[in-house]
N, C-alpha and C positions, 0 to 999 in steps of 0.2 A: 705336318700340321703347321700353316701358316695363318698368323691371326693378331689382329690390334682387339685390343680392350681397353675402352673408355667408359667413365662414371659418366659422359654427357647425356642425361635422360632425353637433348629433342634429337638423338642420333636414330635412325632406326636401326631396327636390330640384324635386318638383311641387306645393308648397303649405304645407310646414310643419303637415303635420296639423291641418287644420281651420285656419289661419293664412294660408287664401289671401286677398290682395287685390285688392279690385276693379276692374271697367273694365277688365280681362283685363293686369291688373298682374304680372309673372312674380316668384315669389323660389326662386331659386336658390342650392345651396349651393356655395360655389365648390371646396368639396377634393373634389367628386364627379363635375365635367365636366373633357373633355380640355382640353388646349392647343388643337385644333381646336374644340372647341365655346367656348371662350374669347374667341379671335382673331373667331370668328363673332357673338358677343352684342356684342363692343366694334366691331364695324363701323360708319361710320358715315355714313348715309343720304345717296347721290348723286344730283349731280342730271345730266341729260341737256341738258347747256350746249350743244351741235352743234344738236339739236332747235329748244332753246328763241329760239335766236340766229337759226334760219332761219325760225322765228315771228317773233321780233321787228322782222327787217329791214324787210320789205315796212312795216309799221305805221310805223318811225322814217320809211321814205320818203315815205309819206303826209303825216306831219307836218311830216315838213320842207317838203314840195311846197304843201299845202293849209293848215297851220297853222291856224288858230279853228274854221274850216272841219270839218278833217280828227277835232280833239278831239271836237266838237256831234257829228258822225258815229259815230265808234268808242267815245262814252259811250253815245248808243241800241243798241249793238251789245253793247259788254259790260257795263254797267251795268243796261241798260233804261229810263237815264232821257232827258227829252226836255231839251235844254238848245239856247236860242238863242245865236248868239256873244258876244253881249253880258253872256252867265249865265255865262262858265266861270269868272270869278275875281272873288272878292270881296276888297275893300278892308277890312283888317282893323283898321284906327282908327274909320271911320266907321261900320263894321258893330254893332247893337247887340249888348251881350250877350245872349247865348243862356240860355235859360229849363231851368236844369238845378237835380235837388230839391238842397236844402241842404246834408244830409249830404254827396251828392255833391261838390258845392262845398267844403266845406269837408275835403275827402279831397284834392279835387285843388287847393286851395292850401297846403296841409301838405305836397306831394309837390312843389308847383313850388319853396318854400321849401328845401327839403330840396338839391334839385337845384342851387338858386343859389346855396347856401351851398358848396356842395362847388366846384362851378366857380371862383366867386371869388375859392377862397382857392386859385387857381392861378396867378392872374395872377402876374407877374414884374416888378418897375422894371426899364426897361433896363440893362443889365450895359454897361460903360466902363473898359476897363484901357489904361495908359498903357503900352504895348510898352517902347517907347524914346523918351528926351525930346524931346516933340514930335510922338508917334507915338500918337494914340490909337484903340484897336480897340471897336466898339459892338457889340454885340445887340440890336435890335429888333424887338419885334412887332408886324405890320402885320396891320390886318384885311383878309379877302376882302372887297370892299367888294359884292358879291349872289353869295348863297347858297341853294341850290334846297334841301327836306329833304323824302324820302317818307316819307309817315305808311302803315302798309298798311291797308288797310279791307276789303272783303268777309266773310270770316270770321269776323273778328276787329276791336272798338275798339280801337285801343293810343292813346287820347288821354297814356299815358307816353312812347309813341315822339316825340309835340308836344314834350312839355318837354326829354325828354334832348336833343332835336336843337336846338328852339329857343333853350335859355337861356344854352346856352354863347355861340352865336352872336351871341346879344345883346350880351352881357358882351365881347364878342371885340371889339365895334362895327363889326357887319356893316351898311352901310345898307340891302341887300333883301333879305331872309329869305321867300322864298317859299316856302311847304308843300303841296306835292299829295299828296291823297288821294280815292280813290275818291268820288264821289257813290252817294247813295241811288236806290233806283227813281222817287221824285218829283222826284230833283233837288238836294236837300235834302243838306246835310254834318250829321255827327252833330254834337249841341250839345257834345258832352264834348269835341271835338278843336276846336271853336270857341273853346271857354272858355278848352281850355290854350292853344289861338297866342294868342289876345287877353293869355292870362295872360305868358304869356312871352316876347310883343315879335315876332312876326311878325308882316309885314308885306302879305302877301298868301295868299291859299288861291285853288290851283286845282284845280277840279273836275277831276278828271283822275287814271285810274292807271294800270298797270300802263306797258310802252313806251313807251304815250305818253307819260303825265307828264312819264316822264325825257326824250324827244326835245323837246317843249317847252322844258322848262327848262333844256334844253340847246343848243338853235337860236335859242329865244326864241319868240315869236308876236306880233299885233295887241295881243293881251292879255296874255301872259302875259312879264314880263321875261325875260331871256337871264341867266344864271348862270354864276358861273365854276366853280362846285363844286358836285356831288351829293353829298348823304348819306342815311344811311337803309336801313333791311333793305327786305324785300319778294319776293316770288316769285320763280319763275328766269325768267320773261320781264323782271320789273326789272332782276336781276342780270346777266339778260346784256344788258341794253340801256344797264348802266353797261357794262358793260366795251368793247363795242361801240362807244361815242361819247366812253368816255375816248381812243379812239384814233382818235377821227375829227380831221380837221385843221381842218375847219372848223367843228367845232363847239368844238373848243379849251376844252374843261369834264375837270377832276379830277373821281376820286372819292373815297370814302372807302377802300371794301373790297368786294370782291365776297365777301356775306353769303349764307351757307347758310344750310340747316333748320338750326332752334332747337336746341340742347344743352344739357344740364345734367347733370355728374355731382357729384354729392351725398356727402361721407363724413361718418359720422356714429359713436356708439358708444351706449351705456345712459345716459350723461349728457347726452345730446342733448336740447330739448326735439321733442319728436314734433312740435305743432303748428310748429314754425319748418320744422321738414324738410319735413313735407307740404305746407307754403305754398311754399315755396323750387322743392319738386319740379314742383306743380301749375301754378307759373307759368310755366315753360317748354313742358309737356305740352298745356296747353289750344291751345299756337300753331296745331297745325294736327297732321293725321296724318303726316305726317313727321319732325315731333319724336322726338327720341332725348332721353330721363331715365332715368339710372343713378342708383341710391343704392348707395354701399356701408357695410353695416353690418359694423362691426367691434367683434366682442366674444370677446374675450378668457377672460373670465369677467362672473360675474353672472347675471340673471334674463333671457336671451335670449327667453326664449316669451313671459314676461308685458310686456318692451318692444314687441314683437311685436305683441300685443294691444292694446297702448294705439294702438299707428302705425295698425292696423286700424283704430280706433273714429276715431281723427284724422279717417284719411280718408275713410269713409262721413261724417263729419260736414262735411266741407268741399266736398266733389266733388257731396254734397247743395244746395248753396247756388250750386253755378257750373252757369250756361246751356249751357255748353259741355262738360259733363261726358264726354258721350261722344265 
């Protein structure tokens, strides 16, 4: 569900007079629908957890029962790719860097930069108050000492989901930072998710996604370490296979959050730059079809049409440049 909402009453309600945008983007004037048609456009996309949990079961049983076995199995199944037990995880020290163009590279170490800066300046010295004399109380942080993190893949690279997940971990001093994500048809992990765990101190990549990965790195395998913690968005067969094995007893793994379809609502006004908004919006949108992006535009007064116009040309300019447009 992709959609701007404006208080401008001379907008129309199907398009703004020749101001419609594209990729079936709705703009709606909000003083002209009911409370029912309100309540209806802010609804926000469910997912069918009962379903996806009686998918996921049978698969976490496999893995736990078959483990190396059960992954080489169910990546021919839903990935297509052919993988011996020996291929599900690569060692990400010894692994060479991956052969990605420059620009690229240099985009995604400006981003992992970016990432560790903000984390860092989170850390805390441990806090130490003397209660009563002779009495003193501490705060300390202690790392998970191995940590599982889903990257999602099929649809979608998010070699961003590598760094937000891995850099904190790093900085945390986690010793095993394992990352699953989907493999390629030949096998193959994307080099962009490569670069970032290399970039960002992971320590292993297993070829592996959806249920499985998490029952992996939640049981453990031949190959793949045992994890005390998942993190990470991903499908609702992910979602519900964290929720599923945070409360398994023997598998005894936290998680972070059981993560929905992508959201973004947007407020913005005539001093907004367009290009930040359309970036802003499109990076949520492109996740997948079940993405929900609101913008709401509030304008008051001012050149409502001709903002309009520029937001329009924004986005045929940028929605032109991404793979994923529709």
């Amino acid at each position: 569900q992709k959609a701007f909402i404006s208080p401008c009453p001379e907008m129309a309600t199907n398009g703004m007079n020749g101001y419609d945008l594209p990729f079936g983007i709705r703009l709606i004037d909000d003083s002209k629908i009911s409370p029912a048609e309100r309540a209806e456009l802010y609804s926000r996309p469910k997912i069918d957890l009962l379903t996806a949990k009686n998918r996921a079961q049978p698969i976490i049983a496999e893995v736990r029962q078959d483990g190396d076995a059960a992954l080489a199995k169910l990546a021919k199944r839903f990935d297509g790719a052919e993988l011996s037990k020996d291929d599900l995880v690569i060692d990400v020290a010894s692994a060479p860097w991956p052969k990605v163009e420059p620009k690229v590279a240099e985009s995604l170490d400006t981003a992992y930069e970016n990432v560790r800066r903000f984390h860092a300046a989170q850390k805390k010295p441990p806090l130490r108050v003397e209660t009563m004399p002779g009495v003193e109380c501490r705060r300390i942080a202690v790392p998970i000492e191995a940590v599982g993190l889903y990257v999602p893949g099929g649809t979608a690279v998010l070699p961003s989901t590598a760094y937000m997940l891995a850099t904190p971990a790093k900085l945390a001093g986690c010793k095993e930072i394992v990352l699953a994500t989907p493999p390629r048809a030949d096998g193959s992990i994307c080099p962009e998710v490569i670069y970032a765990a290399k970039r960002a101190g992971a320590t292993k990549i297993l070829k592996a996604g959806g249920a499985q990965a998490i029952a992996a790195m939640a049981f453990g395998t031949k190959s793949c370490p045992k994890v005390h913690k998942i993190t990470g968005p991903g499908n609702q067969y992910v979602t519900a296979a964290k929720m599923m094995l945070q409360a398994n007893d023997e598998a005894a793994v936290s998680i972070d959050m059981p993560a929905g379809p992508s959201e973004q609502l947007c407020i913005f006004d005539a001093t907004s730059d367009p290009a930040f908004v359309v970036a802003d919006l499109l990076s949520q949108a492109e996740h997948g079809p079940d993405s929900q992006v609101v913008g709401v535009f509030v304008s008051p007064s001012g050149d409502a049409h001709g903002y309009m116009g520029r937001l329009r040309e924004e986005f045929e300019q940028q929605t032109s440049k991404l793979s994923r447009r529709e």
